[in-house]
LUMDOFI-143566 format. One record per residue (C-alpha): residue in one letter; x, y, z. Coordinates in steps of 0.2 Angstrom, whole numbers, plus 5000, padded with zeros to 4 digits. Layout:
<sites>
aXYZ...
</sites>
This chain:
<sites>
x499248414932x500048334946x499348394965x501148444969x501148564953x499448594958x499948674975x501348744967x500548854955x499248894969x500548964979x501249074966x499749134960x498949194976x500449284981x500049374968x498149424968x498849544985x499349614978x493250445075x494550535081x494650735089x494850845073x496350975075x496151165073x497051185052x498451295052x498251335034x496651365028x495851245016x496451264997x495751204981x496951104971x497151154953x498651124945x500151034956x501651154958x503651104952x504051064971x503850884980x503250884995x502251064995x500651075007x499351134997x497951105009x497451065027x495751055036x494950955049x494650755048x493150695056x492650515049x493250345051x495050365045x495250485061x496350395074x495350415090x497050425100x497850565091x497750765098x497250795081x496650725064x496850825049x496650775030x497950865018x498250875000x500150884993x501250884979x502250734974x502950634958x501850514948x502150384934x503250474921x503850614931x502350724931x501950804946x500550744954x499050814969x498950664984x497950664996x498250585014x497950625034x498950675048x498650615067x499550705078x499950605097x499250685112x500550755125x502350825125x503450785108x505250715113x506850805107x506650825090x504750805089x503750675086x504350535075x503350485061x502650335056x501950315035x500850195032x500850115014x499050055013x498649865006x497449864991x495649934991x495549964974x495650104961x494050194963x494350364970x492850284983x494150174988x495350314996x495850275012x495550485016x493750445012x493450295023x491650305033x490850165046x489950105030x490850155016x491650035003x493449985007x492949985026x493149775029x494949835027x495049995032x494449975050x495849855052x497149975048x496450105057x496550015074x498249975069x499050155065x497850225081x499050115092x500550185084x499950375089x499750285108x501450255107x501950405103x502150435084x501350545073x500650435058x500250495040x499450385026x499650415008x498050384997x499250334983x499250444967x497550434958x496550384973x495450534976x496250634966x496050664945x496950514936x496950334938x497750244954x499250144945x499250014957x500649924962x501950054952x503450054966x504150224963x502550314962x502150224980x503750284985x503650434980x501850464991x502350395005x503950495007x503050675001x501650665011x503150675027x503750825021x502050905019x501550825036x502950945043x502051085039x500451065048x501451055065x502951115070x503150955081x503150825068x505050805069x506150725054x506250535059x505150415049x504850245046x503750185033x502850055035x501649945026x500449785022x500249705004x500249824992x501049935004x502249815009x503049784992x502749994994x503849995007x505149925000x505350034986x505450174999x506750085007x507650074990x507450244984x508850394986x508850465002x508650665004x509250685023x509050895021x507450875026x506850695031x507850555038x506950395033x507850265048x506950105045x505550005036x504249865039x503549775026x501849675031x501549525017x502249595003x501449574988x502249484974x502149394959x500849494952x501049474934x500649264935x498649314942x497949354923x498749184918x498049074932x496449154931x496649114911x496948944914x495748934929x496748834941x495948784955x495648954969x495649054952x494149144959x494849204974x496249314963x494649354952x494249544961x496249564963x496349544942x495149684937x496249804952x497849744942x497049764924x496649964927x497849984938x498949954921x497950044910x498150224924x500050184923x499850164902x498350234894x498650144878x498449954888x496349954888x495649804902x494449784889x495249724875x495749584885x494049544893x492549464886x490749574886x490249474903x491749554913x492249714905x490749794918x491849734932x493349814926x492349974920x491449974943x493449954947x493850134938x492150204945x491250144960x491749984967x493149934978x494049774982x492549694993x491249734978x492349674965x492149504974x490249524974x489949574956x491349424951x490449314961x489349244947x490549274934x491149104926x493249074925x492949044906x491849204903x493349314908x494649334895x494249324877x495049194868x496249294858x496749394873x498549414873x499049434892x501149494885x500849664890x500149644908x501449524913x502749624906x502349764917x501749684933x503349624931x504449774929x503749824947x504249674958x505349694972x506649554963x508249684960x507849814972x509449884983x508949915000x509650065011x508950065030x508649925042x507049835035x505849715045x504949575033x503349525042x502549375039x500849275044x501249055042x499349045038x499249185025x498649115010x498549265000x500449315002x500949135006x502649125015x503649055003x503249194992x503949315005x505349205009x505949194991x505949404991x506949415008x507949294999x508349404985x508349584995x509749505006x510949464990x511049654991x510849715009x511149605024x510349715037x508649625034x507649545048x506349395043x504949375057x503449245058x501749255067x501249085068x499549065063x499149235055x498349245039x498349385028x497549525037x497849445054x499749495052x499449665053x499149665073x500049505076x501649595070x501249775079x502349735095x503849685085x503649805074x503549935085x505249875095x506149865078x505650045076x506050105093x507749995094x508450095078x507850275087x508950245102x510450155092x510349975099x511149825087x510049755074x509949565073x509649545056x509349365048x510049385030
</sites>
């Protein structure tokens, strides 16, 4: 192989592997979810938050469970929080901001509800954290999504766009409920695996009885996810940095269709990873217990990777129709989203929507874009609040 094809194929293939605060007084007193009702959207409980995923700027922190719509149809239970700013709301209530979390993995452990100072998706967690607690500084209230199957019966069908979308938009309306001053303004807003979650919510059909969805920022968007099983296969060269990010792609398959099994595709030496993924082990483990683990002692000869890429491929952002103002952020050092990946996305997107704005943060790598994109983020968001003129870049 040439070092030009070399690079190239790198490129590709590791845009794909991305894939305590004051608790609030509940006003509904704490439920136990049993079966999810018809309607979207419903609050079905509300109680104090008090561990790390607690914003320590907001008046209050609360963790909620609430209806939404799943893979298929089927109504779902999701869990999420709520942070609330301190201080007076503006006309209308507080804006909202949902975050669209990056990958943690698919153990109900890895929920971002659930996160502690030493709990498992914390290297990532505490990032975003610090992140959405300067949002509710400035003056929105933020609500993040666990995603469905993360913390909740079933498995997390990550990266399945209209299940994200889904999430993130419910959890608005069930955020309504636990104060009257959480207005209907929001913006989604997300990193990764919730930056190509964002912009399914910013495709999807608006419902403006009840929530007006104004704007959207995608944070290195995750693409290109079905070419990882194939380059870990072939083991190019920085296979084993998309090695963690296979086993959260394989199950997240298999909680999307049942009948695709990680382990007919795996040999006996790394079905056990794929089995910690669906139990225990988040995104940060994964990389320890794959460690050790031998590119050729992954798939099984015979493994027929048709199926994985086929869906992986079904939830890319190629094809979507945008439908509010949407801010692409981008790190020039990212390596796991690489630029050019992003690029050829926002080059798609604006076939079908011109109101698309392209920003760089020179020397930010994957999860340094998150804060090195806040400020312009939060102008974007504030600019389409009061009405002043885009300058989009499509």
């Amino acid at each position: 192989m040439s070092s030009t094809r070399t690079r190239r194929t790198a490129g590709i293939a590791v845009a794909a592997i991305t894939c305590a605060g004051t608790a609030g007084t509940a006003l509904i007193a704490p439920a136990q979810a049993t079966a999810a009702p018809d309607q979207r959207g419903r609050l079905i409980s509300v109680s104090p938050l008090t561990n790390a995923a607690a914003l320590p700027a907001a008046a209050a922190n609360r963790k909620i469970t609430y209806t939404s719509e799943g893979v298929g149809g089927k109504r779902i239970v999701v869990t999420g929080t709520v942070a609330v700013p301190k201080g007076t709301p503006p006309r209308g209530g507080w804006p909202v901001l949902s975050w669209a979390h990056g990958t943690t993995g698919t153990a109900d452990v890895c929920a971002p509800s659930a996160d502690t100072a030493t709990g498992p998706a914390h290297d990532y967690l505490s990032i975003t954290e610090s992140y959405l607690d300067k949002w509710v500084s400035n003056g929105f209230a933020v609500v993040q999504t666990d995603y469905e199957g993360l913390g909740t019966p079933g498995g997390h069908p990550y990266m399945h766009g209209v299940s994200e979308a889904n999430t993130v938009l419910d959890i608005v309306r069930a955020a309504r409920k636990t104060d009257r001053r959480i207005g209907r303004d929001w913006f989604v807003a997300g990193h990764s695996q919730g930056g190509q979650a964002t912009f399914y919510t910013a495709a999807a059909g608006q419902t403006p009885r009840d929530v007006r969805l104004k704007g959207a920022v995608s944070i290195a968007p995750g693409s290109n996810m079905s070419q990882t099983a194939a380059y870990v296969k072939a083991q190019y060269p920085g296979a084993e940095a998309a090695l963690p990010f296979l086993f959260v792609l394989l199950n997240g398959a298999h909680a999307a269709d049942p009948s695709f099994v990680p382990e007919d595709l795996l040999t006996d030496d790394a079905a056990p990873l794929a089995k910690a993924g669906r139990t225990n082990a988040c995104l940060a483990q994964l990389r320890q217990l794959g460690a050790n683990l031998p590119l050729n002692k992954v798939f099984r000869p015979d493994a027929d990777l048709t199926r994985f890429e086929r869906y992986f491929n079904s939830q890319e952002a190629l094809g979507l129709n945008l439908k509010v103002p949407t801010l692409v952020a981008q790190g020039t050092a990212d390596t796991s989203v690489t630029p050019a990946a992003t690029q050829n996305v926002v080059n798609d997107l604006c076939k079908r929507y011109p109101n698309i704005t392209y920003r760089t943060f020179d020397g930010a790598d994957h999860r340094g874009s998150i804060h090195a994109s806040f400020e312009t983020s939060l102008n974007f968001a504030n600019s389409l609040r009061t009405g002043q003129p885009q300058q989009p870049t499509c």
